[in-house]
N, C-alpha and C positions, 0 to 999 in steps of 0.2 A: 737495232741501233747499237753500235760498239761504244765503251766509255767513254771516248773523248767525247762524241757527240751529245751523249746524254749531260755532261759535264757542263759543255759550252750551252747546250736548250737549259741548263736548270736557270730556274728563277724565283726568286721572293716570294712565294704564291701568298695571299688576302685575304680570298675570296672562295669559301668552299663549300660545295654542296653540303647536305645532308647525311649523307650516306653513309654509315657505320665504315671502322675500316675492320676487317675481319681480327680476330683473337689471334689465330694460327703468324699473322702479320705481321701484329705489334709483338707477337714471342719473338720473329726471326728482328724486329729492331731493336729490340731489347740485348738479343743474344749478341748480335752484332757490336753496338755499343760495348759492351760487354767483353769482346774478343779486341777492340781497337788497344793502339800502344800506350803504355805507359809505365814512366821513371820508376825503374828498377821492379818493376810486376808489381807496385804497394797497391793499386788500385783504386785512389783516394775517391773513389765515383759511386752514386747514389743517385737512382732516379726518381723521382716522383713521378709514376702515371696517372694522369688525369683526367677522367672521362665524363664523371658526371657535372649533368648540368648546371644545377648550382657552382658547384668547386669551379666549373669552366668559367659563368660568371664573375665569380670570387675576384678570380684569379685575373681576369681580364680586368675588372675595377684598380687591383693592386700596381697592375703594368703601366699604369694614367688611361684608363679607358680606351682599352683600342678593342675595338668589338670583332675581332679577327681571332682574336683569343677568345671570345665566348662561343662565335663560330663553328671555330673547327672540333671538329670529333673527338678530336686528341691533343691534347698538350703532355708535354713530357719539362719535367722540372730538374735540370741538371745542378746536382750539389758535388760541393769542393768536400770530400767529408772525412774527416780526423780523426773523428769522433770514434768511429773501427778501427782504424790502427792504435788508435791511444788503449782501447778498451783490450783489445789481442795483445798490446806490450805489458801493459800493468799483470794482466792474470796469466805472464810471460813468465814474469819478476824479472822486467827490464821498464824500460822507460822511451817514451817517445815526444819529441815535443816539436813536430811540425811547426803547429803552429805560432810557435816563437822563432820561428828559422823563415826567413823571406825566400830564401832559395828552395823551400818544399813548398812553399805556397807557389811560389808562379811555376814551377816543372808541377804542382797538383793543375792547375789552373789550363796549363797546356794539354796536360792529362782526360780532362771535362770534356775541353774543345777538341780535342780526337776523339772521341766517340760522340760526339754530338756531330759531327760533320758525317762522320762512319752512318749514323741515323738517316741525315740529308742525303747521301747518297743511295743507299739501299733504298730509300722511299721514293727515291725519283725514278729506280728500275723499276717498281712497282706502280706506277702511277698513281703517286702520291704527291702534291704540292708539301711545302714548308716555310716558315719561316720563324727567324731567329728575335728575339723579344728579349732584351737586354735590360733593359728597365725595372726589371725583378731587384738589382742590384738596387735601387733609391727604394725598395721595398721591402728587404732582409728584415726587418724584425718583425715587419706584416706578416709573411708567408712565414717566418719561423715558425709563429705563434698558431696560425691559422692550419697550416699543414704540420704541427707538430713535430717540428726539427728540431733536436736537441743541441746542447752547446759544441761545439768543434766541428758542425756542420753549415755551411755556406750554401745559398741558393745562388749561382751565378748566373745562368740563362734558362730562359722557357724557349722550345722548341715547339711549335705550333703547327699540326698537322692533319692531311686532309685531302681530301678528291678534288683536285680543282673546278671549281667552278667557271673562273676566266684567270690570264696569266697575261704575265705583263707583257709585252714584245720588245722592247728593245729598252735596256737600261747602260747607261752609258757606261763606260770605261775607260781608263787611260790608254792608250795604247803600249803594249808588252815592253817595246825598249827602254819606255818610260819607266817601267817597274824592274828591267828584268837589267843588272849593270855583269859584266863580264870579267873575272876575277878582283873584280875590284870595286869600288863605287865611284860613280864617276857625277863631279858637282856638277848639276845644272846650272845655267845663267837664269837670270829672274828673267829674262824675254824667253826662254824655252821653257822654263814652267810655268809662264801665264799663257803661253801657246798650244801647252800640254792642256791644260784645265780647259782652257775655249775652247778646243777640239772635243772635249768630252760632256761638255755642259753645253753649248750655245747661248748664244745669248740671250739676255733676258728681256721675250719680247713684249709685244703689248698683249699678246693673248695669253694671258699668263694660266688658264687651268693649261694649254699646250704645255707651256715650259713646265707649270707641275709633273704631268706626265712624263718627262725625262729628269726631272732633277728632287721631285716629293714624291713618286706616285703614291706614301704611305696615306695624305694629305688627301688625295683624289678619291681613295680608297674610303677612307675613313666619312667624307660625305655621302658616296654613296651606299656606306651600310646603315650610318644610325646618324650621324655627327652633321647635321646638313649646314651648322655655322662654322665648318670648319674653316673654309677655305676663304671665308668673308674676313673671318679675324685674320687670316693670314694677310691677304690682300691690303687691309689697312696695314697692319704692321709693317708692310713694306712702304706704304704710303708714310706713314707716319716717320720711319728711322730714313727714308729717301734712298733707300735701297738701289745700288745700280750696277752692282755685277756678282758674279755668280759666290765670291770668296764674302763678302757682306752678307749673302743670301745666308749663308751657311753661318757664319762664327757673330751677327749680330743679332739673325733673328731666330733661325732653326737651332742652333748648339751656342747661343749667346755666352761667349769667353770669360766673363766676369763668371756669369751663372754655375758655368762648367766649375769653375775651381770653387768658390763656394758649397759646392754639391758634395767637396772631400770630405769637409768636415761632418757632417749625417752619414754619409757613408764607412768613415773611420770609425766612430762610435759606435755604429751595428756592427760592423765586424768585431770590434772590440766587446761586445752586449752576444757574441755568437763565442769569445774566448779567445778570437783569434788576435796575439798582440803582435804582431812581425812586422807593425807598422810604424813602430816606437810610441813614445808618449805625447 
């Protein structure tokens, strides 16, 4: 199979056997990660390997229980981390201060997410599933404390990995010219972007674990590993808010808009509780 192909098969894997992933393996994702780009070679990156049972538990409770993380064989905990460069400029007799500069946090930030994808990829030549587990972020002073991360390090994403057991088949997408504009950006009409989303989503029919399987599969997943009320609270919650197209699905009950910006201020105070102030007061 040449890259493209592997690229266009990859998918969110959930669901994974048993199986050890070998030592020799996780070296070459490690090393990988490790070799991916970044802003001016600082290498603000720290990985947490995490294998053992418990910590995999841990770790899956901290994410809001998704039992895909306790799961898989392997989790890998990507940190923003400062904390080395600060410690190499001081016993430098210079000074570094990232973390009060917003522009080394998000080129650090872009820095994590290339070799965390560089990991996604290698592991899918290898026949390995993965998936990305964001939620560590509503978690930062949990995993600080618990995995022992010191101040001027950030845990930004768990990368969740594994032999697949089963894979999704078909998750939708925008179609390319939708994403992809050509020297320029080019504004959409609101009848072309609500025609864009209805082509990728479908509509929301009455057999809804169906429409789960193209628009939650995390949801579909999640019942059938541990969570078997999962998809009942959902189903009322759609009953109850009268849910009725794919953009409601999404910003009133799945990522509720209020909830979302609310979520900044916990999340600013951990960062800030980790040292990082580049987010003002």
């Amino acid at each position: 199979m040449d890259l493209y192909d592997l690229l266009m098969k990859r998918r969110s894997v959930r669901n994974f056997d048993a199986r050890e992933i070998p030592a020799e393996i996780v070296a070459k994702l490690v090393a990988a990660a490790n070799n991916a780009p970044t802003g001016g070679n600082l290498q603000p990156l720290t990985i947490v390997v995490v294998r053992e049972v418990e910590r995999r538990a841990k770790l899956g409770e901290m994410v809001g229980g998704q039992p895909w993380v306790k799961n898989a064989p392997l989790s890998m905990i990507f940190c923003l981390d400062f904390f080395r460069l600060k410690r190499w400029a001081e016993a430098s007799g210079t000074a570094f201060r990232g973390e009060e500069a917003l522009s080394h946090f998000l080129i650090a930030y872009a820095d994590v997410m290339c070799a965390a994808q560089t990991v996604v990829i290698l592991a899918e030549n290898y026949g390995l599933g993965s998936v990305y587990i964001g939620t560590i972020l509503f978690a930062v002073d949990q995993a600080r404390e618990y995995f022992a991360i010191p101040r001027f390090v950030l845990p930004v994403m768990v990368l969740s990995l594994g032999y697949p057991k089963t894979v999704p088949k078909n998750i939708p997408k925008l179609a390319a010219e939708i994403v992809v504009h050509l020297e320029k950006y080019e504004t959409l009409s609101d009848e072309a972007i609500l025609d864009a989303f209805e082509d990728k989503y479908g509509e929301i029919d009455e057999n809804v674990e169906r429409y789960f399987e193209r628009a939650f599969v995390e949801a579909v997943e999640a019942e059938r590993q541990e969570r078997e009320e999962r998809l009942e609270a959902i189903k009322e919650g759609m009953k109850r808010l009268q849910i009725k197209n794919n953009a409601e699905f999404l910003f009133r009950l799945r990522y509720p808009a209020d909830f979302m910006v609310e979520l900044n201020a916990n999340m600013v105070d951990s960062f800030k509780n980790a040292g990082f102030e580049c987010f003002g007061s």
